[in-house]
Jmol script that loads the backbone (N, CA, C; Angstrom):
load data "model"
ATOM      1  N   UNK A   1     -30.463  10.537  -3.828  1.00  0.00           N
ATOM      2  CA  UNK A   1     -29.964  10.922  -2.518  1.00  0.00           C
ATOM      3  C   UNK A   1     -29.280   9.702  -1.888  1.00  0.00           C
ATOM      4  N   UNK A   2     -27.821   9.920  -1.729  1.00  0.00           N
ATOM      5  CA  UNK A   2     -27.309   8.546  -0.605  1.00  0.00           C
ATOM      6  C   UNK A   2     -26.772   9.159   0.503  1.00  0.00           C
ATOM      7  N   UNK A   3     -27.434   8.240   0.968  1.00  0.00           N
ATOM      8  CA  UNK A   3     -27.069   8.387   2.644  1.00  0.00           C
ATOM      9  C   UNK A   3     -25.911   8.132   3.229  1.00  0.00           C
ATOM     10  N   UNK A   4     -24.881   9.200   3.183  1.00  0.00           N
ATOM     11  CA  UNK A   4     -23.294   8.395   3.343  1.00  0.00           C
ATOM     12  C   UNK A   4     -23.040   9.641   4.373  1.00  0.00           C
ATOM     13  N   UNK A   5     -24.119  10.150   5.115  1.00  0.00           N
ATOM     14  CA  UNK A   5     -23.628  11.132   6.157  1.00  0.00           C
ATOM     15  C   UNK A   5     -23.473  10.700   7.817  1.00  0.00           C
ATOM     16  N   UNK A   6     -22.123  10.374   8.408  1.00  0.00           N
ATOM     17  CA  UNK A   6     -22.335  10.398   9.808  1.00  0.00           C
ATOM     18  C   UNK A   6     -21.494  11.107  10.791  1.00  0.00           C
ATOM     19  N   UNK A   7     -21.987  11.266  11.477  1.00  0.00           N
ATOM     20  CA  UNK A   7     -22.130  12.806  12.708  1.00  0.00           C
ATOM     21  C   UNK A   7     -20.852  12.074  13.349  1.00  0.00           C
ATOM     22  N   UNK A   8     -20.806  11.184  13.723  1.00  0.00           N
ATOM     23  CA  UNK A   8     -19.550  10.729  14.291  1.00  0.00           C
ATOM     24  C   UNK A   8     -18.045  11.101  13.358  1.00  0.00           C
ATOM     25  N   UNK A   9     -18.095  10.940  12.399  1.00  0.00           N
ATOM     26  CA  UNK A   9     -16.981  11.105  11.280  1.00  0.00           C
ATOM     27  C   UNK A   9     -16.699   9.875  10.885  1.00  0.00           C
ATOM     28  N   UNK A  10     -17.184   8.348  11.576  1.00  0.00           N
ATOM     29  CA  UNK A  10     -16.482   7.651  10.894  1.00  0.00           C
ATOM     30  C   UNK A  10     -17.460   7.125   9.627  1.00  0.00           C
ATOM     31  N   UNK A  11     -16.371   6.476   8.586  1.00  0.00           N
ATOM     32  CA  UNK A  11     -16.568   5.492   6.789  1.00  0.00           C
ATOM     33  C   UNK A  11     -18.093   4.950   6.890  1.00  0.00           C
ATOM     34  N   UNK A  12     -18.835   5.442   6.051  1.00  0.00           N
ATOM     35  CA  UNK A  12     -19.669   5.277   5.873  1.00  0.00           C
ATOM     36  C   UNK A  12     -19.656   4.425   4.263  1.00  0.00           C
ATOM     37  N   UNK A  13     -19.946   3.351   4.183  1.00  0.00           N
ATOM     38  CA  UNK A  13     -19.856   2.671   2.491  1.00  0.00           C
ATOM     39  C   UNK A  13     -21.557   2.657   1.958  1.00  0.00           C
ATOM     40  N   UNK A  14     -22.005   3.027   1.053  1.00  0.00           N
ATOM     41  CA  UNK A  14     -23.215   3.112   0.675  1.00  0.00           C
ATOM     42  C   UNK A  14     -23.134   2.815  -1.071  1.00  0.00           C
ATOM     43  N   UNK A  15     -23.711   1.315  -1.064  1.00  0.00           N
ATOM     44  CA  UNK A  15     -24.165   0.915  -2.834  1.00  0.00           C
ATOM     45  C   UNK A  15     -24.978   1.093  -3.232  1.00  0.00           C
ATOM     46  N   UNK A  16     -25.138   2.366  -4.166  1.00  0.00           N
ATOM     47  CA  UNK A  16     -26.306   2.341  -4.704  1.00  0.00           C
ATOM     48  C   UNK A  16     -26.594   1.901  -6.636  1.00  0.00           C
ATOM     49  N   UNK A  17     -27.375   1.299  -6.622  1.00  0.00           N
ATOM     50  CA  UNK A  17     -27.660   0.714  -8.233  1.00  0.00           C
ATOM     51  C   UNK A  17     -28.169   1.745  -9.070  1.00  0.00           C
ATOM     52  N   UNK A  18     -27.648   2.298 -10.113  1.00  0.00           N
ATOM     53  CA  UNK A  18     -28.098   3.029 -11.325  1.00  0.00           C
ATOM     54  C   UNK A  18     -28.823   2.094 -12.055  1.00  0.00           C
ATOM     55  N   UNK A  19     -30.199   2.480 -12.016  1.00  0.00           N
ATOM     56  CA  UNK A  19     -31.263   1.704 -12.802  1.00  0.00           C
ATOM     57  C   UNK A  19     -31.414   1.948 -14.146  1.00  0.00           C
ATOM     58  N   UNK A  20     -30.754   3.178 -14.518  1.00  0.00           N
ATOM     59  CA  UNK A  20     -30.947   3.580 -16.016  1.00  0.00           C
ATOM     60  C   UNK A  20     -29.522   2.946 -16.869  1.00  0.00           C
ATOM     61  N   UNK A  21     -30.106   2.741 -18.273  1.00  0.00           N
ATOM     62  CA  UNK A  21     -28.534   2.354 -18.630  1.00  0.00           C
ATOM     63  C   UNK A  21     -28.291   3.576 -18.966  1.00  0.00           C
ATOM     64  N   UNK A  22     -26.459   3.208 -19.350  1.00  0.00           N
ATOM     65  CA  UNK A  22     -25.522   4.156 -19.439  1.00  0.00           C
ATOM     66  C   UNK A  22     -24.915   4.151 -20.401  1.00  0.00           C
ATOM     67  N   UNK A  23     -24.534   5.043 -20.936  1.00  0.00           N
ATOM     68  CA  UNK A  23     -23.854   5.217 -22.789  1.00  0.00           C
ATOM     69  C   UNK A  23     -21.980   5.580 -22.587  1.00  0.00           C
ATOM     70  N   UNK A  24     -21.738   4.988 -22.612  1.00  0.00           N
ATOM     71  CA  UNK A  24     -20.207   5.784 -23.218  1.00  0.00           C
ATOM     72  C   UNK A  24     -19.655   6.162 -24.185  1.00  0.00           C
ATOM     73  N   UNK A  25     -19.382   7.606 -23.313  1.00  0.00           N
ATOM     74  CA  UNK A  25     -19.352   8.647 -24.454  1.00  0.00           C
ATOM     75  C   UNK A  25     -17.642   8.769 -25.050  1.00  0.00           C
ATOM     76  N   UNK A  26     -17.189   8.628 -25.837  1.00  0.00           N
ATOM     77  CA  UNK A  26     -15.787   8.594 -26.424  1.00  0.00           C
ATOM     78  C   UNK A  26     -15.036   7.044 -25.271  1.00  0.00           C
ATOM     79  N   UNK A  27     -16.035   6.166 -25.053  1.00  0.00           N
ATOM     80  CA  UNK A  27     -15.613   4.950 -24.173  1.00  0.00           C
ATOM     81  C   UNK A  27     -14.736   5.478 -22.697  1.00  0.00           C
ATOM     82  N   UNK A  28     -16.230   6.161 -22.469  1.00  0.00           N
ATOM     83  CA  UNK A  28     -16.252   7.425 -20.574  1.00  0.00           C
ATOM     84  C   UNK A  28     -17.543   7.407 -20.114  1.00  0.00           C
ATOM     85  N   UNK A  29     -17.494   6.618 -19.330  1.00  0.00           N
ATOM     86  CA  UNK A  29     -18.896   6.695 -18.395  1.00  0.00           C
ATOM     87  C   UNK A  29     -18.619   8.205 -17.295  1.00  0.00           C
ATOM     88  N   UNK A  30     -19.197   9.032 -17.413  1.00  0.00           N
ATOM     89  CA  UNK A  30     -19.247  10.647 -16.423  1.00  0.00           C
ATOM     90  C   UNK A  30     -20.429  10.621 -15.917  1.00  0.00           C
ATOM     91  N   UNK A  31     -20.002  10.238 -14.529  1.00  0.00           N
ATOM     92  CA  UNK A  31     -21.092  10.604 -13.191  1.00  0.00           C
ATOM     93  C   UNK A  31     -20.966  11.864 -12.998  1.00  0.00           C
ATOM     94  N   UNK A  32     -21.913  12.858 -12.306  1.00  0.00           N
ATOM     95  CA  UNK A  32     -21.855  13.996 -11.404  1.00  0.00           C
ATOM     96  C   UNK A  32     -22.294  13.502 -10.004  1.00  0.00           C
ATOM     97  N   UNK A  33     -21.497  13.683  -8.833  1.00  0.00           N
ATOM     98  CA  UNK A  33     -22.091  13.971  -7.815  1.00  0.00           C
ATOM     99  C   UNK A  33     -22.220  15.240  -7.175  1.00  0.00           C
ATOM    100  N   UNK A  34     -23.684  15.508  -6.702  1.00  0.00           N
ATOM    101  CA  UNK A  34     -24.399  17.245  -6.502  1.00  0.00           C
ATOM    102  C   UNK A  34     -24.673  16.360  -5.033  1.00  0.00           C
ATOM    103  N   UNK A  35     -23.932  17.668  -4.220  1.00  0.00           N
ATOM    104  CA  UNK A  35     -24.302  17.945  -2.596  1.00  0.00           C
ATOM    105  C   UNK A  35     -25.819  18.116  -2.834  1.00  0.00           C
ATOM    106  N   UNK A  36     -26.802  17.772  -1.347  1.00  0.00           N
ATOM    107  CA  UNK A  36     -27.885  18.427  -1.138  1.00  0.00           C
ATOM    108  C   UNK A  36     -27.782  20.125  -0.326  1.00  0.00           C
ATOM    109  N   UNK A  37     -28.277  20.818  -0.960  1.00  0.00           N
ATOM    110  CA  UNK A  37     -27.777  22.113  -0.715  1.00  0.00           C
ATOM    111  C   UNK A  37     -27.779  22.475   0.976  1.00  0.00           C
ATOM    112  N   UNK A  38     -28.344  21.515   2.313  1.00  0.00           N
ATOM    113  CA  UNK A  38     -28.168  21.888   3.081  1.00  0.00           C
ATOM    114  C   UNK A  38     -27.119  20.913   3.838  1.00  0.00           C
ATOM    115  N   UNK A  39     -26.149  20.050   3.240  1.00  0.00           N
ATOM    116  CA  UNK A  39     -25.555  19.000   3.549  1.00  0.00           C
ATOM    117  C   UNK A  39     -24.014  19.414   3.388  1.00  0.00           C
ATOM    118  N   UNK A  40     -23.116  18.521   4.067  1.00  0.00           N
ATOM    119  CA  UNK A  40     -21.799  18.845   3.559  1.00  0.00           C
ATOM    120  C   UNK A  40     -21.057  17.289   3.690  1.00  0.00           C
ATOM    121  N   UNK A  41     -20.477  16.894   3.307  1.00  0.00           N
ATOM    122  CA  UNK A  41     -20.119  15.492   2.496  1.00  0.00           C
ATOM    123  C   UNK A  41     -18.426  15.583   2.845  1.00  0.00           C
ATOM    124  N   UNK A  42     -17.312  14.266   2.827  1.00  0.00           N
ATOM    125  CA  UNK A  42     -16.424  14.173   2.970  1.00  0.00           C
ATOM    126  C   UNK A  42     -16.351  13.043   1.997  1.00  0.00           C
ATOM    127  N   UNK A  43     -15.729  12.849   1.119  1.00  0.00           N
ATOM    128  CA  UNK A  43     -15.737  11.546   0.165  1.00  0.00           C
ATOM    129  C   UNK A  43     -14.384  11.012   0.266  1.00  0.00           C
ATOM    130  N   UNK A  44     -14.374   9.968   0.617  1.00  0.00           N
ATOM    131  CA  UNK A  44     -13.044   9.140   0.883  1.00  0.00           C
ATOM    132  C   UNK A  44     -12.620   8.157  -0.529  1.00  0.00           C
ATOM    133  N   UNK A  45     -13.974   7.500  -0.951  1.00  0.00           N
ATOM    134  CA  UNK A  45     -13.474   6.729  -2.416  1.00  0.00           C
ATOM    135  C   UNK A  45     -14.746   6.576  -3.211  1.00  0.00           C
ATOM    136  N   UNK A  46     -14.732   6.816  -4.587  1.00  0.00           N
ATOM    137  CA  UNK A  46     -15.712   6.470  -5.394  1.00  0.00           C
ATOM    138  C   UNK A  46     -15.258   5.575  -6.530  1.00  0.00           C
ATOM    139  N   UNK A  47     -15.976   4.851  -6.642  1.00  0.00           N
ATOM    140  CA  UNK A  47     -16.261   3.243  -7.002  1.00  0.00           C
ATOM    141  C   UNK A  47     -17.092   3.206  -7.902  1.00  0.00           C
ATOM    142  N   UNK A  48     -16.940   2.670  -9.503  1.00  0.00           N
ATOM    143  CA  UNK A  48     -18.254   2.016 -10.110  1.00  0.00           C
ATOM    144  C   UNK A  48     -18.166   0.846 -10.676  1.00  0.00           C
ATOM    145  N   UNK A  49     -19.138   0.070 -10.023  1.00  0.00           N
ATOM    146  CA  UNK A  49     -19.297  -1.588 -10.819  1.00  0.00           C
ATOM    147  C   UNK A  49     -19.736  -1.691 -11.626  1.00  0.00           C
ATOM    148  N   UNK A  50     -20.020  -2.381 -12.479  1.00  0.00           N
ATOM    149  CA  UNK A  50     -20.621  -2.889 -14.157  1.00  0.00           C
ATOM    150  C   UNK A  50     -21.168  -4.557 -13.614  1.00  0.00           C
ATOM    151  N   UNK A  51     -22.187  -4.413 -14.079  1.00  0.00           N
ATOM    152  CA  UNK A  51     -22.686  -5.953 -13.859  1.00  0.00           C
ATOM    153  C   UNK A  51     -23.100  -6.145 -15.699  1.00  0.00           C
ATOM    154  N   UNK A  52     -21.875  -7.353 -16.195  1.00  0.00           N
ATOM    155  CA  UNK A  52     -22.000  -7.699 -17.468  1.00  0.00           C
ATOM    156  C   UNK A  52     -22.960  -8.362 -17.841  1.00  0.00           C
ATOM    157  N   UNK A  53     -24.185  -8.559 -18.986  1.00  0.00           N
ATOM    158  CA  UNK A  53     -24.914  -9.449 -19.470  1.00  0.00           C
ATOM    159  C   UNK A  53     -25.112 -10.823 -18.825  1.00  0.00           C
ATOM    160  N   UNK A  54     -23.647 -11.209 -18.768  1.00  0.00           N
ATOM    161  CA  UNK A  54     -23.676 -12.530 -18.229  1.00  0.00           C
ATOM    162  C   UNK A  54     -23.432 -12.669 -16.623  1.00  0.00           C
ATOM    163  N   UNK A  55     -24.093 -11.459 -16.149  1.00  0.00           N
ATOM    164  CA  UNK A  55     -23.848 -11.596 -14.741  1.00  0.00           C
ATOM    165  C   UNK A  55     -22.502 -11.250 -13.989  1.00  0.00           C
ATOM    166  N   UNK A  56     -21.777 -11.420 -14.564  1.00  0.00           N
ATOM    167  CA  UNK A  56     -20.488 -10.771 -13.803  1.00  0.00           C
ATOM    168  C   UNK A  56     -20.186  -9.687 -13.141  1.00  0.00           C
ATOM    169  N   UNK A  57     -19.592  -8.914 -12.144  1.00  0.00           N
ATOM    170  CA  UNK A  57     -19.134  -7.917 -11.766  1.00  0.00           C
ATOM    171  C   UNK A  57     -18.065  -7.127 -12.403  1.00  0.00           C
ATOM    172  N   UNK A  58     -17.361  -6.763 -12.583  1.00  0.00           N
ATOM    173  CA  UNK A  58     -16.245  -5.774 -12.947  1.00  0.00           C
ATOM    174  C   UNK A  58     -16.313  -4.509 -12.508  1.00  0.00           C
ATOM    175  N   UNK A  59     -14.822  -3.912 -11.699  1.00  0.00           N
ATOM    176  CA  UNK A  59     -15.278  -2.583 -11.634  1.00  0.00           C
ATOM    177  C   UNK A  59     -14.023  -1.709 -12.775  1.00  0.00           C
ATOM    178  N   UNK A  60     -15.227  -0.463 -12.953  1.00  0.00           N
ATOM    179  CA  UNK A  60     -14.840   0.751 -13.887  1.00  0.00           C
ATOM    180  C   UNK A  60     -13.690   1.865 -13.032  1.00  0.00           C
ATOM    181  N   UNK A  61     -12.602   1.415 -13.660  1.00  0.00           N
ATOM    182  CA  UNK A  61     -11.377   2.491 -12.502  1.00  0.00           C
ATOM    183  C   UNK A  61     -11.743   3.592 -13.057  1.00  0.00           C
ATOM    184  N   UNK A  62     -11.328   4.824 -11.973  1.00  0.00           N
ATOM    185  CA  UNK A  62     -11.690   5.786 -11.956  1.00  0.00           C
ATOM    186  C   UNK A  62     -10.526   6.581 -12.969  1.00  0.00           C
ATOM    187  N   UNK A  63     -11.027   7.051 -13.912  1.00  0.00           N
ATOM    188  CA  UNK A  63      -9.818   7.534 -14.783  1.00  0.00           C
ATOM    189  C   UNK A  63     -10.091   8.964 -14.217  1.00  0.00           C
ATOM    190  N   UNK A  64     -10.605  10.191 -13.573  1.00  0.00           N
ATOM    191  CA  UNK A  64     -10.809  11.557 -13.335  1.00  0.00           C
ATOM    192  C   UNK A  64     -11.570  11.599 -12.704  1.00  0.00           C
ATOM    193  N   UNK A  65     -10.960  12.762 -12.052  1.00  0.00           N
ATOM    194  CA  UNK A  65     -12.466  13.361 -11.194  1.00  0.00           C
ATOM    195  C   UNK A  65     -12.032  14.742 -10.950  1.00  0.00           C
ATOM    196  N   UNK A  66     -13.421  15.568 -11.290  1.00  0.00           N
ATOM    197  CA  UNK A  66     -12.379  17.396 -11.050  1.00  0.00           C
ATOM    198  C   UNK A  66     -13.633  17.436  -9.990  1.00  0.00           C
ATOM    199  N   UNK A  67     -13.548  18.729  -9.431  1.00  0.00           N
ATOM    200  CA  UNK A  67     -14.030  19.065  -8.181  1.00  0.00           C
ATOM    201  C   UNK A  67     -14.355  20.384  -8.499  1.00  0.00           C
ATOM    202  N   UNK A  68     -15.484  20.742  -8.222  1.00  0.00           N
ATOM    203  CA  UNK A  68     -16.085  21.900  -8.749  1.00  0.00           C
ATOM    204  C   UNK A  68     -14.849  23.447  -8.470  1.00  0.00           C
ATOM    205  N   UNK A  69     -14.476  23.379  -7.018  1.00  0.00           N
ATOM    206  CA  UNK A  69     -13.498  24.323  -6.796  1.00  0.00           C
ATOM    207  C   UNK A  69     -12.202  23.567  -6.505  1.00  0.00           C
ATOM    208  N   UNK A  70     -12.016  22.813  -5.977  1.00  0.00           N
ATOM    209  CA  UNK A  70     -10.521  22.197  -5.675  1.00  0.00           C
ATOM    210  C   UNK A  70      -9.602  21.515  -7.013  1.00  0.00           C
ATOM    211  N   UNK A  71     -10.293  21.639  -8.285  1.00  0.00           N
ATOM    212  CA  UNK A  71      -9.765  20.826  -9.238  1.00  0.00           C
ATOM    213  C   UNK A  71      -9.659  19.361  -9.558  1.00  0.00           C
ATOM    214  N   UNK A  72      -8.937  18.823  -9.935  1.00  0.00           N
ATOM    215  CA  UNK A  72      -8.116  17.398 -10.031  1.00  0.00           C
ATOM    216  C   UNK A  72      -8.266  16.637  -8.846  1.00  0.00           C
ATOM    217  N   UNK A  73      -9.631  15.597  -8.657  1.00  0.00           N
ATOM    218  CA  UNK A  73      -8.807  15.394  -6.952  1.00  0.00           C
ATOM    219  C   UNK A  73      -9.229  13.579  -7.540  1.00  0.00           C
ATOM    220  N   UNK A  74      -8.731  13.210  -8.353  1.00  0.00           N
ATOM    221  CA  UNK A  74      -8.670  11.793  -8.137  1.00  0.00           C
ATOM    222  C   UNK A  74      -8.004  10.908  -7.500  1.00  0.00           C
ATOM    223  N   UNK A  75      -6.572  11.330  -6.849  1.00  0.00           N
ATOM    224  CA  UNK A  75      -5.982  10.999  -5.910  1.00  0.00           C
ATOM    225  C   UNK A  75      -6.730  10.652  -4.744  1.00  0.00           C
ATOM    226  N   UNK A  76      -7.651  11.892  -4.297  1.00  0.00           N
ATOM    227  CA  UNK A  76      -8.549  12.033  -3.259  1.00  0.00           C
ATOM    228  C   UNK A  76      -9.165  10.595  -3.301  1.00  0.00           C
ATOM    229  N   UNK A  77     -10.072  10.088  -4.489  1.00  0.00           N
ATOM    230  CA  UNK A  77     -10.654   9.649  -4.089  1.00  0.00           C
ATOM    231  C   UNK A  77     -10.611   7.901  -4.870  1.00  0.00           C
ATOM    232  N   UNK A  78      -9.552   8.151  -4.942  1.00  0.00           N
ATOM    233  CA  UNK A  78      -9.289   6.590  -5.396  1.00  0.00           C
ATOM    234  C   UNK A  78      -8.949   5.549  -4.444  1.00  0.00           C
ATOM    235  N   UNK A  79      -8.729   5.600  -3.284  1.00  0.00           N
ATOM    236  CA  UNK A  79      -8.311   4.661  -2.509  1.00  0.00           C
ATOM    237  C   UNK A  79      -9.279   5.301  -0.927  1.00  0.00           C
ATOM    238  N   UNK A  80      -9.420   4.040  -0.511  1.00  0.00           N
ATOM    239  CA  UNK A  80      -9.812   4.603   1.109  1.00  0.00           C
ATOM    240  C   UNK A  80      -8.643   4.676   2.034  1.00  0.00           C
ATOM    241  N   UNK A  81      -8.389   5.963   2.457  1.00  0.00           N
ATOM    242  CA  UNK A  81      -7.599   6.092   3.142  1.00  0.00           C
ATOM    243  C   UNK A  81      -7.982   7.421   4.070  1.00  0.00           C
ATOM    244  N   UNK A  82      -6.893   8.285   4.587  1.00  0.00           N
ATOM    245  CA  UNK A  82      -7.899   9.346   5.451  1.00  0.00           C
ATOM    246  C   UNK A  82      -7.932  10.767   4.191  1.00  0.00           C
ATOM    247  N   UNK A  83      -7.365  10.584   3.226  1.00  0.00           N
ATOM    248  CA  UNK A  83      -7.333  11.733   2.523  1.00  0.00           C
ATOM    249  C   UNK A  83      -8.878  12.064   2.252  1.00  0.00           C
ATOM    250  N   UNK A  84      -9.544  13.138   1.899  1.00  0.00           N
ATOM    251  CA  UNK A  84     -10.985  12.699   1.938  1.00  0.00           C
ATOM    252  C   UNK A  84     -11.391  14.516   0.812  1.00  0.00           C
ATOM    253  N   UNK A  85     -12.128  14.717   0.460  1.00  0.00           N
ATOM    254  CA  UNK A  85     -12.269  15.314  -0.562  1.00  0.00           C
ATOM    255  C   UNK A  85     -14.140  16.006   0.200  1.00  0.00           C
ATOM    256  N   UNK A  86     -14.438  17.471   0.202  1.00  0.00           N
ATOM    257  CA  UNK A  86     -14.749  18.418   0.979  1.00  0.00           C
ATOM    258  C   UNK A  86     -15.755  18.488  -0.162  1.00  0.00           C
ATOM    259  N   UNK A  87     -17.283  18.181   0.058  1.00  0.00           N
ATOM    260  CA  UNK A  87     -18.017  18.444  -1.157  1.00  0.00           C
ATOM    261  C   UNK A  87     -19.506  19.462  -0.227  1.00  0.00           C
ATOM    262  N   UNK A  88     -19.458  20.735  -0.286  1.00  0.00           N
ATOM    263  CA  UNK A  88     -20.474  21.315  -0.097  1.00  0.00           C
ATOM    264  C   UNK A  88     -21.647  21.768  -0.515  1.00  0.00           C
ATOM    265  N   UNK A  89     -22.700  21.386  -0.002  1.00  0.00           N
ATOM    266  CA  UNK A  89     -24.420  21.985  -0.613  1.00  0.00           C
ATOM    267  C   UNK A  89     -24.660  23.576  -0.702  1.00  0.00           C
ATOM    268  N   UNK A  90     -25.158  23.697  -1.572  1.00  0.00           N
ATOM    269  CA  UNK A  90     -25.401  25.582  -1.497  1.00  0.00           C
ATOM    270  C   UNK A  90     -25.534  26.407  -0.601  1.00  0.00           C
ATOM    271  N   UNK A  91     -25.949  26.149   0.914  1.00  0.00           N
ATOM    272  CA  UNK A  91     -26.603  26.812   1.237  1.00  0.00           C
ATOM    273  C   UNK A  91     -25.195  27.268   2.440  1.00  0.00           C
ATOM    274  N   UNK A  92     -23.887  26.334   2.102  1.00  0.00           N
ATOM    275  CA  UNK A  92     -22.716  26.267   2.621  1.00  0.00           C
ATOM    276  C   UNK A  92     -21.578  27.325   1.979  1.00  0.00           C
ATOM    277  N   UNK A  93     -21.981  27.852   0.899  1.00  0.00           N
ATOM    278  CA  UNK A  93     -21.194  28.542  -0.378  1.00  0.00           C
ATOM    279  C   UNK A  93     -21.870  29.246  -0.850  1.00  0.00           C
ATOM    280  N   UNK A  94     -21.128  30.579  -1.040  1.00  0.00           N
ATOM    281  CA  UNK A  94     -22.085  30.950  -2.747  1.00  0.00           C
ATOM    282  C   UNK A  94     -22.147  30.568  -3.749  1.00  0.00           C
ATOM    283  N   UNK A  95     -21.506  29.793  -4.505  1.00  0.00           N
ATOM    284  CA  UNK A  95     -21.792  29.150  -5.822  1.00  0.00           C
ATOM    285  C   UNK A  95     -22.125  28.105  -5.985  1.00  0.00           C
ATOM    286  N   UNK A  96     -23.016  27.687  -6.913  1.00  0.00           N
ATOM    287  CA  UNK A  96     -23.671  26.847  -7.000  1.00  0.00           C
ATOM    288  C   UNK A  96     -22.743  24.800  -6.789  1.00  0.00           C
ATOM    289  N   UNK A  97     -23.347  24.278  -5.941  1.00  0.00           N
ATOM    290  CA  UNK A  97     -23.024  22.950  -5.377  1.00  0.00           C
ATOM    291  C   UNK A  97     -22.630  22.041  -6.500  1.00  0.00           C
TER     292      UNK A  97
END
end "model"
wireframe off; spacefill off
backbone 0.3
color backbone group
């Protein structure tokens, strides 16, 4: 659960650390992000860092992102800007979040 919800509307930035490692699959790290079914979300940019063996940072550009109903929205969410990408919890929709 991250906490990137505010009532005001304005940018909320929230880092959170994946504690598990991660495999790449055909050299593709694939996140899902799932609404909480009573929540509704605006995503402005998603971001993933790599912290190398030797300590370093690097971040992983976003090669895709589909959207359960809107399709293709990596545009959406590659840059912070006001474009912002509409992610709803179940209880907002009928089909599943």
């Amino acid at each position: 659960m991250l906490d990137i919800h505010n009532v005001e509307g304005e940018d909320v930035i929230h880092e959170h650390k994946i504690t598990n490692s991660l495999k790449a699959i055909h050299g593709e790290y694939r996140l899902r992000l799932t609404e909480h079914q009573k929540t509704i979300s605006s995503i402005d940019q998603v971001k993933l860092l790599a912290k190398l063996k030797n300590g370093d940072e690097i971040i992983l550009h976003l090669v895709s992102a589909v959207h359960c109903k809107d399709g293709k929205v990596k545009r959406e969410l590659k840059f912070s800007d006001d474009i912002k990408t509409v992610i709803l919890g179940t209880d907002h929709k009928i089909s599943p979040s």
